[in-house]
C-alpha positions as CSV (number, residue, x, y, z in Angstrom):
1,X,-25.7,-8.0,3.3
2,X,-21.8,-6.7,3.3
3,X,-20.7,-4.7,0.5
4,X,-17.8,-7.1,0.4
5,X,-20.1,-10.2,0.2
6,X,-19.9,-13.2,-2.2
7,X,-16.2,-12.0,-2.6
8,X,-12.8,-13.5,-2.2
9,X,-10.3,-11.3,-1.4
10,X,-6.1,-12.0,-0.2
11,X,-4.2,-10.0,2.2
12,X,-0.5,-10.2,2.6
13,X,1.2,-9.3,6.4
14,X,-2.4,-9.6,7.8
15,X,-1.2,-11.6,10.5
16,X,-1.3,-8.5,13.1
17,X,-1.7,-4.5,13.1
18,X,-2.7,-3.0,10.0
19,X,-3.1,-6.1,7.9
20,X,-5.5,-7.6,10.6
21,X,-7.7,-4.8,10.7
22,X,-8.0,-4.9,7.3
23,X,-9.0,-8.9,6.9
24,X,-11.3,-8.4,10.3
25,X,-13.1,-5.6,8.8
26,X,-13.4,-7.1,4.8
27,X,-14.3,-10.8,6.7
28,X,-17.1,-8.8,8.8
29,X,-18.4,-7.4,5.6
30,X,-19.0,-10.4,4.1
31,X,-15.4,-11.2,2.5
32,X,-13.8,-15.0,2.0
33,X,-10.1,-13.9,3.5
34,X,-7.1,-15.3,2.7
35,X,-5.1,-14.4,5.8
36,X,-1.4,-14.3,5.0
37,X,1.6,-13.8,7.0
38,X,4.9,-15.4,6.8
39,X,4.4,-16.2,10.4
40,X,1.9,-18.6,9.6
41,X,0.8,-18.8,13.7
42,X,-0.3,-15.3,13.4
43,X,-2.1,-16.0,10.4
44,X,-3.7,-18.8,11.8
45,X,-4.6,-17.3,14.6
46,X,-6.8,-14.2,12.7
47,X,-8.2,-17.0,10.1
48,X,-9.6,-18.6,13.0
49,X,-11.0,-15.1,14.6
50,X,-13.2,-14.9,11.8
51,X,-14.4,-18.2,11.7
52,X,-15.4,-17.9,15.1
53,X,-17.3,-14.6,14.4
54,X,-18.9,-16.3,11.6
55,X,-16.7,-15.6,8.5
56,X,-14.9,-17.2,6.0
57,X,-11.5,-17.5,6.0
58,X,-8.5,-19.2,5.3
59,X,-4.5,-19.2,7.1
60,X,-1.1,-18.8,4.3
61,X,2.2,-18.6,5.9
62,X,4.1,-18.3,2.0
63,X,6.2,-15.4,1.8
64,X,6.2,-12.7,-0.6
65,X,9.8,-12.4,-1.4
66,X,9.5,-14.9,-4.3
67,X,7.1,-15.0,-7.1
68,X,6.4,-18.8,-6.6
69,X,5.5,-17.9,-3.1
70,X,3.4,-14.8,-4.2
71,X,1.6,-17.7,-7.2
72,X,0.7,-20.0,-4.1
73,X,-1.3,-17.1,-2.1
74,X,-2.9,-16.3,-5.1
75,X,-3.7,-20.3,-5.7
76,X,-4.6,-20.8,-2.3
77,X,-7.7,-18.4,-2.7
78,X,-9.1,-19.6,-6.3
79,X,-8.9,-23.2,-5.0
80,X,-11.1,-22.7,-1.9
81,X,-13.3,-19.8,-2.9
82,X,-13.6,-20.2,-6.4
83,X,-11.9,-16.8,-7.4
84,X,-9.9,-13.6,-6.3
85,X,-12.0,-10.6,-6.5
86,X,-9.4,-8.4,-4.4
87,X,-5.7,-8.0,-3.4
88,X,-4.2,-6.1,-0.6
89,X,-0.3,-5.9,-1.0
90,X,0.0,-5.1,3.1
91,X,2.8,-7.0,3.8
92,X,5.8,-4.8,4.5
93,X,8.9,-3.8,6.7
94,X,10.4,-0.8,8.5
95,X,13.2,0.7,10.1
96,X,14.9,3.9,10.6
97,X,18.4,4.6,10.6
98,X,20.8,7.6,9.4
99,X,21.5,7.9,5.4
100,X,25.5,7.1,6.5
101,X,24.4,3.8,8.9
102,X,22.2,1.6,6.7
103,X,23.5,-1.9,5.9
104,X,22.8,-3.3,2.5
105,X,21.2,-6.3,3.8
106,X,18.9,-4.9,5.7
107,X,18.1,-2.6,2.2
108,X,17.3,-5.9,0.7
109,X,15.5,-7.2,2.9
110,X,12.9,-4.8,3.3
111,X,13.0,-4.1,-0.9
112,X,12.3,-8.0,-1.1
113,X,8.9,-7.2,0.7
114,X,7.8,-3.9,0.2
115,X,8.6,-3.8,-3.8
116,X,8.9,-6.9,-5.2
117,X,6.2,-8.2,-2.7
118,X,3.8,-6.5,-3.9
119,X,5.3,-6.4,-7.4
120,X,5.2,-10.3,-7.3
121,X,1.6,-10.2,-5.8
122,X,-0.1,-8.6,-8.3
123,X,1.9,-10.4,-11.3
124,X,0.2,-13.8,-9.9
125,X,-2.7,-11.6,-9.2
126,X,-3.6,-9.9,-12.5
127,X,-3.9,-12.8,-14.7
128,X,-6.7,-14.4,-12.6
129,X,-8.4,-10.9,-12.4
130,X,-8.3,-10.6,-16.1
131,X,-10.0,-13.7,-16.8
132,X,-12.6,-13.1,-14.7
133,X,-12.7,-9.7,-16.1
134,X,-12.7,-7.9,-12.8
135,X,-11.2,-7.0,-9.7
136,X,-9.9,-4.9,-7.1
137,X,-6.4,-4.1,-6.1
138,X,-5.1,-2.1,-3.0
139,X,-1.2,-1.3,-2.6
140,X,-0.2,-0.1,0.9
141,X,1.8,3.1,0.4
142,X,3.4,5.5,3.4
143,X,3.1,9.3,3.4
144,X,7.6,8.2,3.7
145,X,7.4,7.9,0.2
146,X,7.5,11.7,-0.2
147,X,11.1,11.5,1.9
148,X,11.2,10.6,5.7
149,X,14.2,11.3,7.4
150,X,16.2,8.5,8.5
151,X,14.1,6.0,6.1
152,X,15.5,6.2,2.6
153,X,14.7,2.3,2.4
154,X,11.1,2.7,3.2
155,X,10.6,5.9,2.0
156,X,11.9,4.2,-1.7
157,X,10.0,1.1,-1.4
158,X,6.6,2.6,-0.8
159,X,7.3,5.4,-3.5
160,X,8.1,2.7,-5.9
161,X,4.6,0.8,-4.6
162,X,3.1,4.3,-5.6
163,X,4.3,4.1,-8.8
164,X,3.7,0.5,-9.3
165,X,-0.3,1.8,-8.3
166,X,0.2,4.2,-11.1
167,X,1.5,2.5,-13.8
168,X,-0.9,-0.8,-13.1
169,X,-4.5,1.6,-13.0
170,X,-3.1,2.8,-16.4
171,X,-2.7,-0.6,-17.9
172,X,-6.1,-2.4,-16.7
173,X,-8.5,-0.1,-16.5
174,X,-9.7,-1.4,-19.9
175,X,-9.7,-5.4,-18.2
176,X,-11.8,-4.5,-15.9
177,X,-9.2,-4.1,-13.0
178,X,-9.1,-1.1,-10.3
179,X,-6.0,-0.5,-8.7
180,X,-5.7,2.3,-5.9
181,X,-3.2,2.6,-2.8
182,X,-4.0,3.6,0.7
183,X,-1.1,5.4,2.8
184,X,-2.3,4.9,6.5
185,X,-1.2,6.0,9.6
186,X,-2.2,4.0,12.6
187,X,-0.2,3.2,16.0
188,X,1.5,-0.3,15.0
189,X,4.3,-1.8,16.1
190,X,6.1,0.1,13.3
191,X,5.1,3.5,14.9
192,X,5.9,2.3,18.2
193,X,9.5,2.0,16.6
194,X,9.6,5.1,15.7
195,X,10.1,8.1,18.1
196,X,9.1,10.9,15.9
197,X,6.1,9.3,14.8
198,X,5.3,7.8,18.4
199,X,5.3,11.6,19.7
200,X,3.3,12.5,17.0
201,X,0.1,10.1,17.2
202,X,-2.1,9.3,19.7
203,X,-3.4,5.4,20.7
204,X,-6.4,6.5,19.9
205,X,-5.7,6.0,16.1
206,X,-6.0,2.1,15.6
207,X,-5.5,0.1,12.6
208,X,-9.5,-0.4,13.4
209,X,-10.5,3.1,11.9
210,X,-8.0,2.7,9.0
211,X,-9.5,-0.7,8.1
212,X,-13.0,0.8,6.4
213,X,-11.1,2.7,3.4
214,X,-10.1,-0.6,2.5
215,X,-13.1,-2.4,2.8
216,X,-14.5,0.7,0.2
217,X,-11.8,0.4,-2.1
218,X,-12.6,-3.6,-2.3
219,X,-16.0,-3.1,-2.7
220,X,-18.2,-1.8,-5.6
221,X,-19.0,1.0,-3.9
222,X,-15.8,2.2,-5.4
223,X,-16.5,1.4,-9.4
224,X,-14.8,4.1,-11.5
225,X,-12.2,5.1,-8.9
226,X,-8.7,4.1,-10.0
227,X,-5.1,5.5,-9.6
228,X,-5.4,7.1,-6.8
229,X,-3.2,7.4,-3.4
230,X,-5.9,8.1,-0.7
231,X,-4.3,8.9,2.8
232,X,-6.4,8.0,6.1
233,X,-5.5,8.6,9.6
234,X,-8.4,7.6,11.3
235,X,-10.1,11.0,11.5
236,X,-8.9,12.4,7.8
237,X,-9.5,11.4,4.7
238,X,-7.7,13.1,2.2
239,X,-5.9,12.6,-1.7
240,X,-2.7,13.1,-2.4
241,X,-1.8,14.5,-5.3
242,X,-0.1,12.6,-8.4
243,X,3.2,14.1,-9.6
244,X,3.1,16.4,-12.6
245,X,5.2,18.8,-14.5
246,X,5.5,22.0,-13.0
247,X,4.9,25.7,-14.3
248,X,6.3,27.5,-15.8
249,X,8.1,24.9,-18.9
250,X,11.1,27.1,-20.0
251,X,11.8,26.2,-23.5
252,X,14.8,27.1,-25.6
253,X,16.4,25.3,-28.7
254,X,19.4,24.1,-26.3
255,X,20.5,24.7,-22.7
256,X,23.6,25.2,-21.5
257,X,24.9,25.4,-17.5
258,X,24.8,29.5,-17.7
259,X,21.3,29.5,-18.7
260,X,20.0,26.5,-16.8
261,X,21.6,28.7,-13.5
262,X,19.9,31.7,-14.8
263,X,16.5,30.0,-14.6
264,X,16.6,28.7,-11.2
265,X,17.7,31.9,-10.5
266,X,14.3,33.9,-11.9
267,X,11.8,31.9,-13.4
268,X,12.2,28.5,-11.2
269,X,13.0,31.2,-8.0
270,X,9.4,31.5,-6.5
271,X,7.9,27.8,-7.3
272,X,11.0,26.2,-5.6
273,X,9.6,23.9,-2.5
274,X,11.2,22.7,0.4
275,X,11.8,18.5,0.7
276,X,8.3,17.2,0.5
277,X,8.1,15.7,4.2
278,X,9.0,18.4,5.3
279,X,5.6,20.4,4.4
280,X,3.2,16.7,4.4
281,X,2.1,17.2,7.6
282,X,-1.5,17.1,9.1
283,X,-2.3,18.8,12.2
284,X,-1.9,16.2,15.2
């Protein structure tokens, strides 16, 4: 028997890369899938994998841009499996382009389905999870969201998913609800896209080995484990840390510009960092 069997999970953008690894993988360990893509061919065509292999699944081409979209995934899996014991907010865009050269459209855009998609996911989501007084959602965060250069779009969007992750663990742990996020790195067409990140990483690291962290976090193997960014790569596994006030907290009854200077300039001198990306690197 699957650890994933007997329940019926949704995943957004799972119509290729990333998001199909992750449907194969939860369908092949016993999962119902909802398959959702807003290019409902692709979705149909991954559905209908997992049928063939013996699975249970079923196609959405509703996009996540709009909570009424975002209720009718969510409906789609109670009415033909009976319930929704697990969400994976996937869906998502990407581009890179210098701070000076972005267009606001394209900003919206890609803050349509990163943020509010998964915002919007989990609002239809949580409701249904509290009345059956479990469940098991997974944001898709980036290791961007610690500042990738020439991707202050993405890098805010999947730093605001990462907070969303936060903020929701905190709020339904009591209901029942676990809410993690998993920041992968796998070639994808986004990678291809990307000539730093294409120099950086080999074929060899497919959506395929990404895919089993997410099966885990679905599964009740992973009761108790909630709030927490876990970054896979294929061959590591690693947490990242949550952010947290720094030592040492100066404290005076007021501050004013000469001593705040004075302070960086001694106490705040030897804990100053560099931008985070620029030190958030693993070995190959």
């Amino acid at each position: 028997m699957g650890v994933l069997e007997g329940k019926a999970v949704v995943i957004t953008g799972a119509g290729r890369g990333l998001g199909r690894a992750y449907a194969m993988h939860a369908a092949g360990h016993g999962a119902a899938v909802v398959v959702n893509d807003v290019d409902g061919e692709l979705a149909e065509k991954v559905a209908a994998g997992i049928v063939a292999s013996g699975g249970l699944a079923l196609s959405n081409g509703d996009s996540v841009t709009g909570y009424a979209g975002a209720s009718a995934i969510v409906e789609a899996c109670v009415e033909r499996f009976g319930a929704l014991d697990g969400l994976v907010n996937n869906a998502g865009l990407n581009y890179q382009v210098p701070p000076w050269a972005d267009d606001p459209d394209r900003v919206r855009a890609l803050v349509e389905v990163n943020v509010l998609g998964s915002l919007y996911c989990g609002m239809a989501a949580i409701p249904v999870m509290r009345r059956q007084g479990h469940g098991a959602i997974v944001n898709i965060v980036s290791g961007s969201m610690l500042g990738k250069s020439n991707g202050a779009a993405y890098s805010a969007s999947k730093g605001a998913v990462a907070a969303a992750t936060y903020s929701w663990a905190t709020d339904l742990s009591a209901e029942g609800i676990r809410v993690n996020a998993v920041s992968p790195l796998a070639w994808t067409r986004m990678v291809e896209a990307d000539a730093v990140e294409r120099e950086r990483l080999s074929r060899d690291h497919t959506p395929e080995r990404v895919a089993p962290l997410v099966t885990y976090l679905l599964s009740d193997l992973s009761s108790g484990i909630t709030g927490q960014v876990v970054r896979s790569t294929g061959d590591a596994l690693h947490l990242v840390r949550q952010p947290a006030v720094k030592e040492p907290v100066l404290r005076r009854e007021t501050w004013e510009v000469e001593d705040i200077a004075r302070a960086f300039e001694t106490e705040f001198a030897d804990v100053l960092e560099p931008p985070p990306a620029q030190r958030w690197r693993l070995p190959g």
